[in-house]
C-alpha positions in Angstrom: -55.7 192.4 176.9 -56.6 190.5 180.0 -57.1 187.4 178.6 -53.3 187.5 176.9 -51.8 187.9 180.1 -54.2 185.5 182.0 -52.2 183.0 179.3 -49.3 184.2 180.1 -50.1 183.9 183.8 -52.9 181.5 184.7 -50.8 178.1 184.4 -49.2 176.3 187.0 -45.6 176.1 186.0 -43.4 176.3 188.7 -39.6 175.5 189.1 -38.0 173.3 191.5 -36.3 169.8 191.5 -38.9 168.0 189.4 -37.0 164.8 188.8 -35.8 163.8 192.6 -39.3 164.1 194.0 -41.5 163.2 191.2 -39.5 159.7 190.8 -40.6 158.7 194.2 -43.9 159.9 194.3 -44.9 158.1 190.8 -43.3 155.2 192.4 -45.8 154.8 195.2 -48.6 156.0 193.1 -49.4 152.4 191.2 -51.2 152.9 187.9 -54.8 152.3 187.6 -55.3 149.8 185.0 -58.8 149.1 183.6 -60.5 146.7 181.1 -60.2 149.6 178.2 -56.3 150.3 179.0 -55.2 149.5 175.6 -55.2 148.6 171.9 -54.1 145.1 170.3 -50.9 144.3 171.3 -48.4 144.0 167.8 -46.2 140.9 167.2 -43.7 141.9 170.1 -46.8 141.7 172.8 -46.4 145.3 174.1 -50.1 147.9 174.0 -49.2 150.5 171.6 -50.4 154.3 171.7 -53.8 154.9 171.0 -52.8 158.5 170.0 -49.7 157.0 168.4 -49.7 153.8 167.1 -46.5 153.5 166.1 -45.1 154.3 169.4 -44.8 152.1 172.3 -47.6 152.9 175.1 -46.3 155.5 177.2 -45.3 154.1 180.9 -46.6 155.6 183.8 -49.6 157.4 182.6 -52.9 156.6 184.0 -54.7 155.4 181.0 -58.3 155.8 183.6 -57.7 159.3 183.3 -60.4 161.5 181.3 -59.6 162.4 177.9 -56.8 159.7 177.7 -55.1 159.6 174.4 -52.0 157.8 174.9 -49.6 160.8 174.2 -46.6 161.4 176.2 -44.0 160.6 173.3 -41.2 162.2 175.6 -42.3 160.1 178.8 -42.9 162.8 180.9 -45.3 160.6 183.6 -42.2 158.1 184.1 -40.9 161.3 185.5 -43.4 163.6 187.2 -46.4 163.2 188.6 -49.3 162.8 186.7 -51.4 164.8 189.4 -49.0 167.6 188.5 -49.1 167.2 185.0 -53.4 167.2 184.8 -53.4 170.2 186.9 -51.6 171.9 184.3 -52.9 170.7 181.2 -56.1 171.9 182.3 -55.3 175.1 184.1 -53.3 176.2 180.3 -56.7 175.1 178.8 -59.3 176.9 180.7 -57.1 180.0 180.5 -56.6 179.7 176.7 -60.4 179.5 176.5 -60.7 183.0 178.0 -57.8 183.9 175.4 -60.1 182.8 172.7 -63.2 184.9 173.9 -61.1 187.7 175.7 -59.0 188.0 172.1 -62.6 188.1 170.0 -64.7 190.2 172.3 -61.3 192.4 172.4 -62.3 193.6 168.8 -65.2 194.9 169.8 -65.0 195.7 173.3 -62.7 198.5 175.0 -62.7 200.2 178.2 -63.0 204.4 178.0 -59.3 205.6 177.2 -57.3 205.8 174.3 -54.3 203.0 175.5 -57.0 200.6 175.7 -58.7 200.6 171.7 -56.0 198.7 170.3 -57.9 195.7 169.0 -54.4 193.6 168.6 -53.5 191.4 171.2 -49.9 191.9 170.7 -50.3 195.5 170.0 -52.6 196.3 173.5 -49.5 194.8 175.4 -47.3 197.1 174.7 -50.2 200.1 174.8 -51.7 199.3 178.3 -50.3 200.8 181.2 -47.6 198.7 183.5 -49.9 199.0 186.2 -52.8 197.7 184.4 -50.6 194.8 183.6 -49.4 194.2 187.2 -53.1 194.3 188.4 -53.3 191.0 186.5 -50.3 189.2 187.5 -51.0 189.8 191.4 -54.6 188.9 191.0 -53.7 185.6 189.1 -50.8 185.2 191.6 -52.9 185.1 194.5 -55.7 183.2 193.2 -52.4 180.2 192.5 -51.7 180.8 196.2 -55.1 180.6 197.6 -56.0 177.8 195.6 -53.5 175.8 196.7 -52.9 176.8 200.4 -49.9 178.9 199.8 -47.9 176.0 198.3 -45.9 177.3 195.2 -43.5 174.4 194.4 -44.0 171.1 192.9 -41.9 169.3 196.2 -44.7 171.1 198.2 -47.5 170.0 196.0 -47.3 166.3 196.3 -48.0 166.4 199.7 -50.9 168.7 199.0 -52.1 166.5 196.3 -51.8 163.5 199.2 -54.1 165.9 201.9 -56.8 166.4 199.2 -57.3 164.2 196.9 -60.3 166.1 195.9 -58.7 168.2 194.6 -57.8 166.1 191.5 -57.8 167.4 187.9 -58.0 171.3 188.8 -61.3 170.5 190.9 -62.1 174.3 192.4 -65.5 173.1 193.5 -67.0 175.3 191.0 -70.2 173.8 190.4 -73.0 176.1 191.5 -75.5 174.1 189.6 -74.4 170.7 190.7 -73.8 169.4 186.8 -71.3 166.9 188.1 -73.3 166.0 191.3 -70.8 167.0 193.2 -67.0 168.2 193.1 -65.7 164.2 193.7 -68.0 162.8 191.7 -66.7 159.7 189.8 -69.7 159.0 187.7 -69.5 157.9 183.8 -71.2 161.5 183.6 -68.8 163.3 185.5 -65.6 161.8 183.8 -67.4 162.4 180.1 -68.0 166.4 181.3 -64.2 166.3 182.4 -63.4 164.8 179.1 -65.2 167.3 177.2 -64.1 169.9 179.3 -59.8 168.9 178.7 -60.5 168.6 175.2 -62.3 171.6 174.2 -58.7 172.9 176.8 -56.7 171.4 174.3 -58.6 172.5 171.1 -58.5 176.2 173.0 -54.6 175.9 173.1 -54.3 174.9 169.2 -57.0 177.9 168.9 -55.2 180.8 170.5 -52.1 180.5 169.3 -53.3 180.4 166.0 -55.1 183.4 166.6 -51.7 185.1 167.7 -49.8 184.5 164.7 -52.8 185.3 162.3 -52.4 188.9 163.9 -49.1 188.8 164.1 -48.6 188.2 160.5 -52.2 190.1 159.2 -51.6 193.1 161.7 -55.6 192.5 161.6 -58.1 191.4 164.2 -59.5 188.1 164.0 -62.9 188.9 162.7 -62.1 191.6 160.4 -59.8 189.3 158.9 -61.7 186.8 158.0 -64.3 189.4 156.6 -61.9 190.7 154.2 -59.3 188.2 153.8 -56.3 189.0 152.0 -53.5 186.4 151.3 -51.3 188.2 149.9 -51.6 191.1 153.1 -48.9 188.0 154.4 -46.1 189.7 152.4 -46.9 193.0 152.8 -44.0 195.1 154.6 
């Protein structure tokens, strides 16, 4: 139950006038360019995706960045700021990692009361108490606050992006057993761990959302499921 509403909760998606202030900021921010930046040119001379060929190389987007694919086919970065957009991407993938574990170990795993055995993810919203629920939201809404100095807009995060820039890429500090060697590090290392870390993000996105429809449509938990799998269970009323 906890980790469906940390994916409800957990990213940082906040409203405010995106366009206005993003436009200038990605306009002083120049794109790093390096020697790996981007695949033969066609005919016409321009890079082309490297996640979509067919598709022009998406302007704006920081192609130093770890885990660059190439892959903003509605231009977002022209737009926003790519700091903004990182911070996101991998914020909604650590949290749909604990979806993936908190959905599987929520099978098997229940605290002592009868509106918590539900092993459903769908199902255990609607059984768990609204305070339960609300113990959840404040906890993730304050750890957005504290992590980010109490700035909850995107025109007040730019200029905390500016203060710290190590804070880059959802950067918490978090490493107790100095894998990176140390939070700013900007070794070949460091960017292949933050690589493996926003893919395995973007794998656990594609993962718990298929994991949500499977139990949507099965009305059975993940495991059991694929135990005793049933295809025609799919058209079952």
């Amino acid at each position: 139950m906890a980790s469906f509403a940390f994916i409800a909760a957990a990213a940082p998606l906040r409203t405010s006038s995106w366009l206005s202030a993003s436009s200038a900021a990605t306009a002083r921010r120049p794109v790093a360019r390096g020697p790996h930046m981007t695949t033969s040119p066609p005919a016409s001379g321009k890079p082309m995706s490297k996640a979509l060929p067919f598709m022009e190389k998406p302007q704006g987007l920081d192609d130093t960045l770890p885990a660059y694919a190439g892959f903003d086919p509605f231009g977002f970065c022209a737009n926003i700021d790519q700091r903004w957009m990182v911070e996101g991407e991998i914020k909604n993938g650590r949290a749909a990692c604990l979806g993936c574990v908190g959905i599987l170990a929520q099978e098997f795993i229940h605290l002592p009361n009868a509106q918590y055995q539900n092993p459903l993810p769908a199902g255990a919203w609607g059984d768990v108490p609204t305070a339960a629920l609300w113990q959840i939201f404040i906890f993730c809404g304050l750890f957005e606050l504290a992590s980010y100095g109490g700035n909850i807009t995107y025109d007040m995060m730019l200029p905390f992006f500016d203060k710290h820039p190590e804070r880059e890429g959802g950067t918490f500090g978090l490493d107790f057993l100095n894998v990176l060697g140390g939070s700013t590090a900007k070794t070949e290392k460091a960017k292949q761990l933050r690589t493996a870390e926003i893919k395995f993000g973007r794998l656990a996105m594609l993962g718990v959302g298929g994991m949500l429809v499977q139990t949507l449509l099965f009305k059975m938990p993940i495991v059991y499921n694929l135990l005793h799998f049933q295809p025609e269970r799919i058209f079952a009323p």
